[in-house]
C-alpha positions as CSV (number, residue, x, y, z in Angstrom):
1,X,-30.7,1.4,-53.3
2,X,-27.9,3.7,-54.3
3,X,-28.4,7.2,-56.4
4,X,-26.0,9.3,-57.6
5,X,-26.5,12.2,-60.0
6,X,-28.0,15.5,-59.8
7,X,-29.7,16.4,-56.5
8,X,-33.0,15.7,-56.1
9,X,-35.2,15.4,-53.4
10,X,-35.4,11.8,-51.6
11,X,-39.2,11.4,-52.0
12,X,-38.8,11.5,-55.5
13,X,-36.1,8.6,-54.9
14,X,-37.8,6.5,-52.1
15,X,-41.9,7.0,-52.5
16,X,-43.0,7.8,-56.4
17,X,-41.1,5.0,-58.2
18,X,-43.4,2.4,-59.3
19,X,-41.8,-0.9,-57.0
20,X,-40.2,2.3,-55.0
21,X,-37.7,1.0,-52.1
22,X,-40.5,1.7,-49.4
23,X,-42.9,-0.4,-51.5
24,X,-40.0,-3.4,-51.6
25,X,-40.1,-3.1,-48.0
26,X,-43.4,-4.9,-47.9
27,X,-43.9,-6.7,-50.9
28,X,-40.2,-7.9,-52.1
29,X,-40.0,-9.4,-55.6
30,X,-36.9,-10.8,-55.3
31,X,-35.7,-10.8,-52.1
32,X,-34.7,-13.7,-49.4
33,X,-37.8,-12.8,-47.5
34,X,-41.1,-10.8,-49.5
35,X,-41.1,-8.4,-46.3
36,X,-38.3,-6.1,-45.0
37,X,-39.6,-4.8,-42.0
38,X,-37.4,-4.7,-39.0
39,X,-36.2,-0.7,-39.8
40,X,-34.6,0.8,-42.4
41,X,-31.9,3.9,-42.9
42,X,-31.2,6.2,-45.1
43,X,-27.7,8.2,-45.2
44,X,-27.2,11.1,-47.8
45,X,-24.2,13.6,-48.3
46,X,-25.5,17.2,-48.6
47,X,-23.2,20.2,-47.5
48,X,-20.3,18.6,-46.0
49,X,-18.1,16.0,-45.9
50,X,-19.6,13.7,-43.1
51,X,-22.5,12.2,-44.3
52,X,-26.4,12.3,-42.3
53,X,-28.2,9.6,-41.4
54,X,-31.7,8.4,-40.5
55,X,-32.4,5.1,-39.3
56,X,-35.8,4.1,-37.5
57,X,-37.0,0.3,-36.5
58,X,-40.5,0.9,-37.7
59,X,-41.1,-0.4,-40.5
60,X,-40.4,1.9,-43.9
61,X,-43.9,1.6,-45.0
62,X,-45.0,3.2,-41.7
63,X,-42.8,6.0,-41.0
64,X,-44.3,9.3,-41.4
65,X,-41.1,11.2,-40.3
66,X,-39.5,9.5,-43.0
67,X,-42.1,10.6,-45.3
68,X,-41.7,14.5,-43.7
69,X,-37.9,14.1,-44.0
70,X,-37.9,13.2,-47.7
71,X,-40.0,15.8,-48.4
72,X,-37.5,18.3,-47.6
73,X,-33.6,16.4,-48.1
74,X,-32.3,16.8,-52.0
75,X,-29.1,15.1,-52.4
76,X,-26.9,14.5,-55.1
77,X,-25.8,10.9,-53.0
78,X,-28.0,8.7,-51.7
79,X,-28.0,5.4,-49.7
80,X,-31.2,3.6,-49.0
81,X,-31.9,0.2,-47.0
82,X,-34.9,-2.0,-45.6
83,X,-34.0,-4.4,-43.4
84,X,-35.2,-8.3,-42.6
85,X,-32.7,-9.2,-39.8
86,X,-31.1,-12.7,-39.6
87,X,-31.1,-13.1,-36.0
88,X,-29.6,-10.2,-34.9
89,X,-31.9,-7.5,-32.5
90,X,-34.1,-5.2,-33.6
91,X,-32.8,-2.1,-32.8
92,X,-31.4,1.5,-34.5
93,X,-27.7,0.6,-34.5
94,X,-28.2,-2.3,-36.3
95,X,-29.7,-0.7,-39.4
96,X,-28.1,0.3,-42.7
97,X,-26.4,2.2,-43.3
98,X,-23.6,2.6,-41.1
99,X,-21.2,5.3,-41.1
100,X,-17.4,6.0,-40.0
101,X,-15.8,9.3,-40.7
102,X,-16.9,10.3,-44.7
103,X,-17.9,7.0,-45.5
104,X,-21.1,4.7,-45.7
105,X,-21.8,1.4,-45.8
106,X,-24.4,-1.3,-46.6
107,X,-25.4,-4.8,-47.1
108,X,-27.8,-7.1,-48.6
109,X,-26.7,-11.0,-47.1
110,X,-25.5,-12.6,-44.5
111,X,-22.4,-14.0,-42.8
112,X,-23.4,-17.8,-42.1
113,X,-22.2,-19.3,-39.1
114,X,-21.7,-15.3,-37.5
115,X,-22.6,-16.3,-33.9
116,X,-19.1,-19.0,-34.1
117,X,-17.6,-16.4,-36.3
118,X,-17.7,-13.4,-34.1
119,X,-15.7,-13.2,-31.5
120,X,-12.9,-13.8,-34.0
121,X,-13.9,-11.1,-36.8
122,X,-14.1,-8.4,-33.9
123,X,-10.8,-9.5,-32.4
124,X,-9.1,-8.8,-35.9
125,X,-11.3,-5.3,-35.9
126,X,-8.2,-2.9,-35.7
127,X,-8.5,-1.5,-31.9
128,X,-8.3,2.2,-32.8
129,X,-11.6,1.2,-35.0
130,X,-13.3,-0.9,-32.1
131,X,-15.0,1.5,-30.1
132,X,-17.2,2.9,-32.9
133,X,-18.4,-0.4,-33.3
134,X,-22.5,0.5,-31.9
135,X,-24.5,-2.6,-33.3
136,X,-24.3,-6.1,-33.1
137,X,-25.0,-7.5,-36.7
138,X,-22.5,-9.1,-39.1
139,X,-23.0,-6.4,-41.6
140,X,-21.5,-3.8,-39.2
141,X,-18.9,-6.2,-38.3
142,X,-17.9,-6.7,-41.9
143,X,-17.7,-2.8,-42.5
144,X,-15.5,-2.8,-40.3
145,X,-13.3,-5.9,-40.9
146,X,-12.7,-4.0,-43.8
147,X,-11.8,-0.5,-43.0
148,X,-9.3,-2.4,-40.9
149,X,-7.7,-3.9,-44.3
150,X,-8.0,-0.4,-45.9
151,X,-11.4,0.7,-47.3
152,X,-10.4,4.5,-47.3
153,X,-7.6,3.6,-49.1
154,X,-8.3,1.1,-51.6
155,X,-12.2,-0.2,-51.1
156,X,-11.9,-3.6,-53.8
157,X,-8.5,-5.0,-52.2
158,X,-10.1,-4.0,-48.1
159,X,-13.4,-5.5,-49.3
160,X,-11.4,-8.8,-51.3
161,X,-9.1,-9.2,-47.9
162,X,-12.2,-8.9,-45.4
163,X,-13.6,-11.3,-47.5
164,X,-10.6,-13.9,-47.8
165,X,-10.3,-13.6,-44.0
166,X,-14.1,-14.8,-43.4
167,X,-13.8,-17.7,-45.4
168,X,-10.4,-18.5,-44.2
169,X,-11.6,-18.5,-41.0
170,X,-15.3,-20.1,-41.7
171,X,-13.3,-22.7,-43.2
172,X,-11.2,-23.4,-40.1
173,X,-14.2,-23.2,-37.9
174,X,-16.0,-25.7,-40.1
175,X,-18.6,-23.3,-41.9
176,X,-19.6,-23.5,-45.0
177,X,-20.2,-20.8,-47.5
178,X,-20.1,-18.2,-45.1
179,X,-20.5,-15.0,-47.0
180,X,-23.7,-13.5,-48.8
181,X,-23.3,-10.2,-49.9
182,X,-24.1,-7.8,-52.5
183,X,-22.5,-4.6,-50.4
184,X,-22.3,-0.4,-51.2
185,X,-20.0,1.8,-50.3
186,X,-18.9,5.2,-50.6
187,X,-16.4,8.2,-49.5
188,X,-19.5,10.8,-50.7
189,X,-17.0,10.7,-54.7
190,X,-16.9,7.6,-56.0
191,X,-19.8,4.6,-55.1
192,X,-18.1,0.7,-54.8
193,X,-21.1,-2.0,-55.4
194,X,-20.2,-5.8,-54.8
195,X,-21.6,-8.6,-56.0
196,X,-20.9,-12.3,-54.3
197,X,-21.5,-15.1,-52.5
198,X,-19.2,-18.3,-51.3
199,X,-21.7,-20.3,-53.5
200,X,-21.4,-18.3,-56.5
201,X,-25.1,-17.6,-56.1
202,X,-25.4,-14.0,-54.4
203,X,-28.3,-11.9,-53.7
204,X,-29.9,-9.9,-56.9
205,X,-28.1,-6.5,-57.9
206,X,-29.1,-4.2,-60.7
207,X,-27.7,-0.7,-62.3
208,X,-29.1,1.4,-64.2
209,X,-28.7,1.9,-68.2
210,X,-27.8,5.3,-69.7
211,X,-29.9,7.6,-68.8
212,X,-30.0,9.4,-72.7
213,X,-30.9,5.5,-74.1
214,X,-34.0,5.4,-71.6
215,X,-35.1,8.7,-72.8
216,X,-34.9,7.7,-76.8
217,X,-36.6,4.1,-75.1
218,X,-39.1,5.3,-72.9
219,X,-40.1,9.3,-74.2
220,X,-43.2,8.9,-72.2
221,X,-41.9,8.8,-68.9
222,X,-41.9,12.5,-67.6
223,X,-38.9,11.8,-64.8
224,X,-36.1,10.6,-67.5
225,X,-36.6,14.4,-68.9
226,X,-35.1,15.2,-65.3
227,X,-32.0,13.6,-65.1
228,X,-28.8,14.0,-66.2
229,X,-26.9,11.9,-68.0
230,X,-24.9,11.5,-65.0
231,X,-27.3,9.4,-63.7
232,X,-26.8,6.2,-61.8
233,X,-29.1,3.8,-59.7
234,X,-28.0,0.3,-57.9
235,X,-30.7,-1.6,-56.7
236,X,-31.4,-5.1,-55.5
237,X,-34.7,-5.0,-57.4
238,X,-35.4,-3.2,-60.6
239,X,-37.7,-0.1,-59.4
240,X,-39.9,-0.1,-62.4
241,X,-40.9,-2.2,-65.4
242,X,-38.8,-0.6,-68.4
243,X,-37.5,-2.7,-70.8
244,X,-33.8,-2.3,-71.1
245,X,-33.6,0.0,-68.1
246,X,-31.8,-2.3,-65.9
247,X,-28.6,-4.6,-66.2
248,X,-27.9,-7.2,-64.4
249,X,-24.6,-6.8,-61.9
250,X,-22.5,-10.3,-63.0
251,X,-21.7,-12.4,-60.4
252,X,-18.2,-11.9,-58.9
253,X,-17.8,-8.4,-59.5
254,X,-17.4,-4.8,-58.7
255,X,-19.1,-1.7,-59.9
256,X,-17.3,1.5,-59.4
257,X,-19.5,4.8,-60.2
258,X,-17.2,7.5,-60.3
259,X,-16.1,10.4,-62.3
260,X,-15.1,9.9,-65.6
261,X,-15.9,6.1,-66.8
262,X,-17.2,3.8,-64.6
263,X,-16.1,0.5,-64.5
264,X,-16.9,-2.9,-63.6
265,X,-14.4,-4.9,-62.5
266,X,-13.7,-9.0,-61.7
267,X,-13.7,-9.8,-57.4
268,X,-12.0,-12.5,-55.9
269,X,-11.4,-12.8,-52.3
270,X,-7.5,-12.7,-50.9
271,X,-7.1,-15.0,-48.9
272,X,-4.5,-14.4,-45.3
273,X,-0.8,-14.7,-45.8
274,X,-0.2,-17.9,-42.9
275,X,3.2,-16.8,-41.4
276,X,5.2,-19.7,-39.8
């Protein structure tokens, strides 16, 4: 899950939504797995530019400090993940989200094939980049596959190159449909969501509607009165039951909530220039 809007306290965010994030944790709608219980993170920007994080390998559900914590954090910017690994260890660095510098990073998928795939996608890690690597999962490795190609600088053509060089190599390698991946990102500004798969089939993603429409829609929900028109949620799963209060992410695309207009735009992997 992804907020961005006013600031308002994290519990509001994480525990009191009916199908909240922490309630997804154990009882997934829509997920690849119903339970997400092998940690989760949260990473928020408050007073400067470096964002905080808290990451746990309890599960979600079962965290009082994270209850305690929420209780206290309001943010303006807020990343949220519950994690079901895919093969990789159970342990703190490997939960969402991860950070480098002012940004933050998470992803819902997986890289197929990542044990052949590895030693590969960290050899084209750019060395000065390397040695912040702390986890082992794919997800980490593909943050930072594409800061290499330029994610402070230009987030869709890092993210479309990181994914053209997966594939590229999966396909030499003999893998097929390597990538699964809705993915957020941010610089603590603007928020990037993706949505794809090699298959065309990727992982549910959801934004929210305007906020002012939900209010004229839904008058008798108390929280709506709260928020401004600012006002953004990305979510794998919708968190409650409003009708038209959620929109569908298309397939092979990318969200960009930002200042001004946001946008949504087409994604398509770039594939490696072959030199030679």
């Amino acid at each position: 899950m992804v907020y961005s809007g006013d600031p308002v306290l994290a519990e509001d965010l994480l525990f009191k939504p009916e199908h909240s994030l922490i309630e997804q944790s154990l009882h997934s709608r829509m997920g690849a797995t119903t339970t997400n219980g092998d940690g989760f993170g949260i990473g928020w920007y408050g007073l400067g530019p470096v964002p905080a994080i808290f990451k746990n390998v309890d599960p979600a559900w079962n965290d009082r400090n994270l209850q305690e914590l929420t209780r206290q954090v309001r943010t303006g910017l807020l990343f949220a993940h519950v994690r079901a690994s895919t093969g990789t260890p159970v342990q703190r660095s490997n939960c969402h989200p991860f950070r480098h510098g002012h940004w933050l990073w998470m992803h819902n998928g997986a890289i197929s094939g990542f044990h052949e795939l590895k030693r590969d996608i960290m050899f084209a890690v750019d060395p000065s980049l390397y040695p912040d690597v702390e986890g082992s999962t794919d997800s980490e490795a593909f943050f930072f596959l594409a800061l290499t190609f330029g994610l402070e600088d230009d987030p869709i053509a890092a993210v479309a190159k990181a994914v053209g060089f997966i594939e590229d190599l999966a396909e030499r390698r003999g893998v097929a449909d390597p990538v699964q991946a809705t993915v957020a990102t941010s610089n603590g500004h603007s928020v990037w969501a993706f949505r794809y798969s090699s298959q065309h089939q990727s992982r549910s993603l959801y934004h929210s509607t305007d906020v002012t429409r939900l209010r004229e829609l839904h008058p008798e929900v108390e929280m709506l009165r709260t928020l401004s028109a600012d006002t953004r949620f990305v979510v794998s799963e919708p968190l409650r039951d409003l009708p038209g209060a959620w929109r569908e992410v298309p397939e092979s695309t990318c969200g960009i909530i930002q200042p001004g207009e946001d946008e949504i735009r087409p994604f398509e992997p770039t594939r490696p220039v072959l030199v030679g």
